[in-house]
N, C-alpha and C positions, 0 to 999 in steps of 0.2 A: 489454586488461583495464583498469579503470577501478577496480575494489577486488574483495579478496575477505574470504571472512567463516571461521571457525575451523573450520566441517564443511566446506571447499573453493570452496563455491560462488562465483562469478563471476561480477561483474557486468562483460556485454561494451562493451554500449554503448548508448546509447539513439537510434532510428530518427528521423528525422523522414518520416513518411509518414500521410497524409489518415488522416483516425479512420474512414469509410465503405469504404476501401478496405484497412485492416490486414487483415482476414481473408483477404483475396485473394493478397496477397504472404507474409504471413507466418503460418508453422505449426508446432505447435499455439501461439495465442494463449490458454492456458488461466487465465491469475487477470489480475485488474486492481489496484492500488494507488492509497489517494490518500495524495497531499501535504497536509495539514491546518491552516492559519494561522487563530491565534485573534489580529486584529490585529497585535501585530508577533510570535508566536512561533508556534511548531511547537506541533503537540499529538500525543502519544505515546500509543502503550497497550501495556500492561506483557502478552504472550503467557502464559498461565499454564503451555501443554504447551515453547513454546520459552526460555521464560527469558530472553525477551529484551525491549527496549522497542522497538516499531515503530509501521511508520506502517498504515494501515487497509488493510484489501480483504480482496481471497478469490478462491476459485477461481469460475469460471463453473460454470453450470449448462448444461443442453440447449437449442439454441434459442436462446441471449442473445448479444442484443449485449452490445460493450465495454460501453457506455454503461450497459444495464439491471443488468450484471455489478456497475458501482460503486455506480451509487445501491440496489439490495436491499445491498450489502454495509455500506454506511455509512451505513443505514436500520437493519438489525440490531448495527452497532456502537459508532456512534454518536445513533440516533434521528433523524437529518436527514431530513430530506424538503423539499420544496421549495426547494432548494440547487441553486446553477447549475454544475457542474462543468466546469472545465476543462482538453481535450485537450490532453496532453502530450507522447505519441509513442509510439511500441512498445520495452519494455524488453526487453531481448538478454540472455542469459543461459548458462551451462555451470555446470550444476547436479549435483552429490554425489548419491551413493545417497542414498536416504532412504525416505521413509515412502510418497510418492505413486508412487515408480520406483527399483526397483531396480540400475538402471543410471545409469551417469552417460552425460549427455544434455541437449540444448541445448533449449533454453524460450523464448516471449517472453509478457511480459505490458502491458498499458495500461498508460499512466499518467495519474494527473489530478490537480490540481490545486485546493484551495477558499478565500479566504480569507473569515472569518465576524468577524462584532462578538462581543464578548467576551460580550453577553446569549445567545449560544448556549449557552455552557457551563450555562446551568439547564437547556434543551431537554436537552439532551447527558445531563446526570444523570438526568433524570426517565423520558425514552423510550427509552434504548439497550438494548436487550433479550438481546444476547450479553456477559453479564458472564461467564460461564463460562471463554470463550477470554480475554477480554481484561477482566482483572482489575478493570487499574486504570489513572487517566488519568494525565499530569504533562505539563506544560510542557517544552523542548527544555533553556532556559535553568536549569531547576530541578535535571534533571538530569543533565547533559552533563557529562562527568568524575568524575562519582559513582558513576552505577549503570553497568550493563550495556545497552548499544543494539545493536541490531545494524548491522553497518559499511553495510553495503550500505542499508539503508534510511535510517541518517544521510548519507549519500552523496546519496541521493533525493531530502534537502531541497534541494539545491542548484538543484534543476528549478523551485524554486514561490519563485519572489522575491518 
């Protein structure tokens, strides 16, 4: 185990295995995550249902790859498009009751990786279209020791140098 966060959940490990061939080995690969660097910092979004600050993604839909999984999810989160993302590995998981499974039960999901020039952050304000879930932005460094992050996704910056 690598961190855990205050509802149990467990981050086990993260895979290194080909991004074309994760579906193959590993099951279910149901959300993707990205790591998000605005030059040299983290960019966070403050969850409005979990109360916590994280890093982007979401679960998959029917039919999607890893890849299509991230770019609609940080298309609707944060407005990017035409963004190069990059493959990180399959994240490993033993995951608490909760809202998507009422059992506790092991997961894995993508990771990825982006780092963008700071003139994103207008794109980012003007086109992100899921403000609902993800309230609001900050920087790693603005608030790391102040607010509330969640451990396992401060853990996840550690992937995207």
């Amino acid at each position: 185990m690598i961190v855990v966060d205050s509802k149990g959940n467990e981050f086990l490990n993260i895979i290194n295995v080909d991004e074309e061939n994760a579906d193959n080995q590993y099951e279910p690969i149901n959300h993707c995550l990205a790591v998000v660097k605005i030059e040299n910092d983290y960019l966070m979004g403050w969850n409005k249902w979990r109360q916590d600050w994280e890093i982007f993604g979401g679960c998959r839909e029917d039919n999607e790859t890893l890849k299509e999984c991230i770019i609609r999810e940080c298309q609707e989160e944060l407005g990017l498009s035409d963004v190069e993302y990059e493959y990180l590995g399959v994240m490993y998981f033993k995951m608490a009751p909760g809202y998507f499974n009422p059992e506790w039960h092991y997961e894995y999901g993508g990771l990825y990786g982006v780092t963008l020039p700071k003139e994103y952050l207008e794109i980012i304000e003007k086109y992100r279209t899921d403000k609902e879930e993800v309230e609001k932005l900050a920087f790693y460094s603005d608030i790391k020791g102040k607010e509330k992050i969640a451990p396992i996704d401060e853990m996840l910056l550690e992937y995207w140098k």
